[in-house]
N, C-alpha and C positions, 0 to 999 in steps of 0.2 A: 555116164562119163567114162572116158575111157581109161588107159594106164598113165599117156604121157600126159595128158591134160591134171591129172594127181597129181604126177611126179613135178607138173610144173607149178602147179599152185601150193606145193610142199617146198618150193625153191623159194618163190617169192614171200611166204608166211617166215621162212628163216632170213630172209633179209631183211625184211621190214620187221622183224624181231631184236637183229642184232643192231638195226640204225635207229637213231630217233632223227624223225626227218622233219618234226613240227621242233620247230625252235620259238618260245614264248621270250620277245625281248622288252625291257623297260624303258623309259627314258626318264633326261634330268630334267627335274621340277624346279630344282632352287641348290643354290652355290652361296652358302655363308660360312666366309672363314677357312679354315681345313676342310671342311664338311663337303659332302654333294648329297641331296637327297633327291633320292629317283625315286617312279610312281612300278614296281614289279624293277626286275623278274626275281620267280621265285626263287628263292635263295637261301642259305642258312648262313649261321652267322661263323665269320674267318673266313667266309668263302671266297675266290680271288674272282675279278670282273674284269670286262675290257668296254671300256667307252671309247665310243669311236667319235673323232673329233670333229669340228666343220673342215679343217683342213686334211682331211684322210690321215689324219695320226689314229694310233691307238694308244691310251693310258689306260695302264694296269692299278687297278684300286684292291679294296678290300673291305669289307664287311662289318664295319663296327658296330652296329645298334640297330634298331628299328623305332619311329615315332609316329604316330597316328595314319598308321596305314603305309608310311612312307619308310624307304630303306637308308639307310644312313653309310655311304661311300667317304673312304679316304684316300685318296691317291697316292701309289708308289711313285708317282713317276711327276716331273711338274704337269700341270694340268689348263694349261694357255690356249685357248684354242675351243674349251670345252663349252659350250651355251647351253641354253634351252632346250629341250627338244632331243639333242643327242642319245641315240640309241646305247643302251648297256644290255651286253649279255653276261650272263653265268657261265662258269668252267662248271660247275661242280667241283670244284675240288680245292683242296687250300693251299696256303704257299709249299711250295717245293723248292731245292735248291738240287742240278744238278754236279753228281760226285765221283771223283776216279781217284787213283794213285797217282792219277799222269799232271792233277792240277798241284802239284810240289814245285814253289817256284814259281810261282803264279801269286797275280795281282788282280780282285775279283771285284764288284762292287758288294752290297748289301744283299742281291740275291744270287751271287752266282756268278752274276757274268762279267766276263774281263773286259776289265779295263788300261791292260798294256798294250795292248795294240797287236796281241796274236788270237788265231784261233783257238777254240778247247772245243776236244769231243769225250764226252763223256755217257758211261755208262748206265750209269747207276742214279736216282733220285732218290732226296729224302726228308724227310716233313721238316719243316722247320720249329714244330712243338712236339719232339719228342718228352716222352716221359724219361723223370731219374732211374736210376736202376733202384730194385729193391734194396731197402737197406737190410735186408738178411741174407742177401748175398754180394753185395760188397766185400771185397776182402781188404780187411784189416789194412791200417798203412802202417809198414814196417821196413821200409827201405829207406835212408838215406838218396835225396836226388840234390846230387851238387848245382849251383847254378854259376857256378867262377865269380863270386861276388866275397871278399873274405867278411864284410860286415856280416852277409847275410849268412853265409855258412859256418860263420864262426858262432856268431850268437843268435840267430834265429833260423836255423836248418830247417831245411824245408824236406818233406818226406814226400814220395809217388803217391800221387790221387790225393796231395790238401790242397787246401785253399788261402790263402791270405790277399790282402788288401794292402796296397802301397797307398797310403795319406800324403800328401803334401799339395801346400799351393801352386800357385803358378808360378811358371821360371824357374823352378827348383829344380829339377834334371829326371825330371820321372820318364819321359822319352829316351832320353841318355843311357839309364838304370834298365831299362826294358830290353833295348837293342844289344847292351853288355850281355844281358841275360840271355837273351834271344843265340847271342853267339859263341857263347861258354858253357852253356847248360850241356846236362849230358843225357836230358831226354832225346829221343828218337826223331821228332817231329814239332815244328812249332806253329801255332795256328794262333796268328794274330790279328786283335778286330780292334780299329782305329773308327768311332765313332763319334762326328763332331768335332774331328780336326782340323783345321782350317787347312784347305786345298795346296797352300805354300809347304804345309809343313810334312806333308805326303811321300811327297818324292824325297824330302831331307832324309826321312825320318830311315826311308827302303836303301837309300846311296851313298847317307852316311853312319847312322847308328847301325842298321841292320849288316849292309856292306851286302858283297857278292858273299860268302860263308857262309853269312843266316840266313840269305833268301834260298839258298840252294834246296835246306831242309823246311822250309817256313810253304806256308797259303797264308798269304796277307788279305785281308777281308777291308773293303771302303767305304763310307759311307761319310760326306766331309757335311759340315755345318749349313752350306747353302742348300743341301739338299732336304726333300718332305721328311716330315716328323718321324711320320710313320716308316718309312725306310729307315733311318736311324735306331727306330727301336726293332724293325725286323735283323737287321745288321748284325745287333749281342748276339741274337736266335742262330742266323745264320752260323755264325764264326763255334758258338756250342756244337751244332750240329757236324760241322767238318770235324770238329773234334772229336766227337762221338763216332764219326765213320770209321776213324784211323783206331781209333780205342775198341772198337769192336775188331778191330783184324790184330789186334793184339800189340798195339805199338804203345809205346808211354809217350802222353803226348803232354806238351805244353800249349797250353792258352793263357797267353796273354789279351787281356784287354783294357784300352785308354781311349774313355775313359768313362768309368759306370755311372758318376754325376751327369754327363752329357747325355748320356742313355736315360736316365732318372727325368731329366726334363723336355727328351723328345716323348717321353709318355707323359708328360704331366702336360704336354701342349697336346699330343692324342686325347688324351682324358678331360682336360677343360671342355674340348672342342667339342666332345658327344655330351656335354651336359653333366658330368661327375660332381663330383661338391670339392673346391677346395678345402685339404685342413691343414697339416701341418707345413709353415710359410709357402704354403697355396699348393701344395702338392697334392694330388686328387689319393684315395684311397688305392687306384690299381698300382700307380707307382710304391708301394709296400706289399702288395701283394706280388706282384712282377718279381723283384728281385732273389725273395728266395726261393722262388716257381725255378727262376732261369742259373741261381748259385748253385741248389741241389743238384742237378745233371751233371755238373763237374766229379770225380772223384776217381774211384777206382771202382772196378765190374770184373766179372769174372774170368775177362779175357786179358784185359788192359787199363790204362789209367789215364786221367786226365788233371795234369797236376793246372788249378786256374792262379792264375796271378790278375787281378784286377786294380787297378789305379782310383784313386775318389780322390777328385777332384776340389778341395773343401775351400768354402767359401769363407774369405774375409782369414783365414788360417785359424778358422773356428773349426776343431778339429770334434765337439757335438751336435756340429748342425746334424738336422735331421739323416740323409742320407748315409753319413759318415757314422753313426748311430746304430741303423737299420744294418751295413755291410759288416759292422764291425763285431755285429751280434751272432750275423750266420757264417762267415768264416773263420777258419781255424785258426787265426791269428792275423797280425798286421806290423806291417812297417811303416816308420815314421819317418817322412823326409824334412828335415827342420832349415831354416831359413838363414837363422842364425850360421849354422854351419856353413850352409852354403855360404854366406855373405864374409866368411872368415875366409875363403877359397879350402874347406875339407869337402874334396867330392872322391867316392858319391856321399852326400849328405844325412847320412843315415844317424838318426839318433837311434843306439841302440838298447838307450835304457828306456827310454817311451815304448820301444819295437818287443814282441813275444811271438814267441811260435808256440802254440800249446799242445805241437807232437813231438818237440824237440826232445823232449828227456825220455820218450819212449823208442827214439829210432838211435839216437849216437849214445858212445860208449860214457862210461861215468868220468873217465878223465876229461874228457870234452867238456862235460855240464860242471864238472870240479871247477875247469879254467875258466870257462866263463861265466861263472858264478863271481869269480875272484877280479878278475878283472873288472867286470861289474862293479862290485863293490868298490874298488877301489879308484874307478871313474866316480860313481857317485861321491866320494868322501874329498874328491879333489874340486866338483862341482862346487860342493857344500862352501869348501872354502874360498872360492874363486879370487870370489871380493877381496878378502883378506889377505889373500898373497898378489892381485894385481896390485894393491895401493902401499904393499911392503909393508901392512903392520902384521902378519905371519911372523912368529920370530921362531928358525929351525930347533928343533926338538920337544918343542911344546907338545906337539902329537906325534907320534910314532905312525900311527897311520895317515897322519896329512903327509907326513916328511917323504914314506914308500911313494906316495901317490905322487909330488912333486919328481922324485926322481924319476920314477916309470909313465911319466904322463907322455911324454914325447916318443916312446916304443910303443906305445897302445897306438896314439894316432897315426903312427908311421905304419902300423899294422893294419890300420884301417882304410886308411887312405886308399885309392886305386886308381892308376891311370885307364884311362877308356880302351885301349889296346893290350893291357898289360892281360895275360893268362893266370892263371892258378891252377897248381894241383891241390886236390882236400885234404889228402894226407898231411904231404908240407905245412898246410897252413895248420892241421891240427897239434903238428909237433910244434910250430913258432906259437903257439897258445900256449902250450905246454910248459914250453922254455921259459916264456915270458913268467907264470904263475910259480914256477917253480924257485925264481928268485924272489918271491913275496914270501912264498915259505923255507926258503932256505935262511934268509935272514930272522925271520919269525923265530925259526928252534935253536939259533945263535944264539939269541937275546935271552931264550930262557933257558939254557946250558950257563949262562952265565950267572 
């Protein structure tokens, strides 16, 4: 054999090296429910597929289970079209979302791709199950992150890289509460995943809470209610993940998301549908596993932070139903949106004696935790009485602390109160706390000089 006959059969060994050119594909056996179960191809499990349709579509599925020989498919995409017989192949590889700097300002669906009506090119991809960061190199949260919310900076201060949970029913202004945030905050970056929102309330949500200001710095993440399960729950993953890009280049980033009940029960219809065991009011076991897998990723890392804000959705304004239970155990505190308030017209509606931040007395000064410690109290001592001074049988000077709380009840709510456009600085509002507290004890050391 001669040189070039080598040289050639040394060309064609490295291409038929670097290609696989035998492609083994399966097809669909049987469609029950969410489910598709195909007969091959080999696969492992999260791995992402393409079924090709009778009408030349392609739907992007994924990998959820295997049953007696057969593979168990759940479709990203709707899945109309798909019969018998339809060939599935394998990627090898699992979901991916692609990532740049250049998608700021941008409206994306659940994995990536936009849905405003322009193109995005991007560089960079990135798994959608990232791991948390080590927690021994975490770095501590020790900074103050204003959000221009005074309920919320005043008494439950939120620090870079925590977490808390906004609680409230429906119609309360948790939407409303997000978008303030979204445009006041003095994080870097805002990555917000809207999960389960009904299609109407999408564009409201970008044109009028968010506004031109917060979209500028914001990637908005979609994934609306009529859409598959399974894209709903890839959706939370996604919107982490964007977050975790920008956190890794050293930015403080905010994620919001509304809402993690919606997410809770696009897996509890995942999880039925592969055969799981309902148990607590029918929620399958991964739904509890899920949530603190995808809360821990939030935080801070060695580079950057990811301060999450999550909304729970609570049923029936059963603020221990199970889900509201499970979020309230792994984040770092939570805020209360109460209905009452709302329905008196106090927005945003924030009860801030239900609400804690359980890094607040580590990150702001002790005059701040003094003030609102005080005011505190002396909301609650006006609650206590409510009754008794709405029906006029209070008679003034019975209590010395009802009477303070009568006089200063209307500069607390006036302090609390906030218009939807209205700004704040933290400082200002930590001195109007100050001022406010300092006439509880100014009168206090009056009474006993005398």
């Amino acid at each position: 054999m001669n040189h070039k006959s080598i040289q050639k059969l040394d060309y064609l060994h490295d291409l038929f090296s670097e290609h696989d050119f035998l492609h083994l594909n399966g097809s669909v056996k049987k469609i029950i429910g969410l489910t598709i179960e195909s007969t091959g191809p080999e696969v492992f499990l999260g791995e992402c597929c393409k079924i090709n349709t009778i009408d030349g579509k392609t739907v992007l599925s994924e990998v959820v289970g295997f049953k007696d020989n057969h593979i168990i498919l759940m479709p990203l995409d709707e899945f109309s079209g798909i019969s018998l017989g339809c060939e599935v192949h394998g990627t090898k590889r699992t979901l991916s979302i692609g990532i740049d700097e250049d998608i700021l300002g941008r409206v994306l669906d659940g994995l990536g791709r936009p849905i405003d009506g322009k193109s995005i090119f991007v560089k960079n991809h990135t798994s959608l199950n990232n791991k948390p960061p080590n927690p021994m190199v975490r770095n501590r949260i020790k900074e103050v992150l204003p959000v221009g919310i005074r309920a919320i900076d005043g008494f439950t201060t939120l620090g870079k890289g925590q977490r808390i949970g906004i609680f409230a029913g429906s119609g309360v202004g948790k939407s409303t509460l997000l978008g303030m945030i979204a445009r006041n905050t003095k994080a870097d970056i805002n990555v917000i995943g809207l999960i389960g929102e009904r299609g109407r309330e999408v564009r409201e949500f970008i044109e009028r809470d968010l506004g031109e200001e917060g979209l500028k710095r914001s990637v908005v993440l979609v994934s609306t209610s009529d859409q598959p399960a399974l894209m709903r729950v890839k959706a939370l993953q996604a919107a982490t993940s964007v977050a975790e890009f920008f956190r890794d280049r050293g930015y403080n980033v905010m994620l919001m998301v509304d809402s993690l009940t919606r997410w809770a029960m696009a897996q509890r219809d995942v999880g039925l549908a592969i055969g799981e065991p309902p148990t607590t009011r029918g929620y399958p076991p991964s739904v509890f596993a899920g949530l603190p897998s995808v809360l821990e990723r939030a935080g801070n890392s060695e580079k950057g932070s990811i301060t999450g804000i999550y909304t729970v959705l609570v049923e029936g304004d059963d603020f221990n139903e199970p889900i509201s239970d499970t979020v309230r155990g792994v984040v770092d505190g939570h805020i209360i949106l109460s209905r009452r308030l709302a329905e008196s017209n106090h927005y945003p509606a924030i009860d801030v004696l239900a609400s804690i931040s359980r890094l607040m007395s580590e990150i702001v000064e002790k005059e701040h935790i003094s003030a609102s410690r005080e005011l505190k109290d002396l909301m609650s001592v006006y609650n206590d009485a409510k009754d008794l001074i709405d029906i006029g049988a209070y008679k003034g000077g019975s209590d010395p602390k009802i009477d303070k709380a009568i006089e200063l009840i209307d500069d607390i709510e006036d302090f609390l109160k906030q218009e939807v456009e209205e700004k704040i600085d933290f400082n200002k509002m930590v001195e109007r706390m100050k001022s406010i507290s300092q006439r509880i004890d100014k009168e206090s050391n009056e009474k006993k000089a005398q």
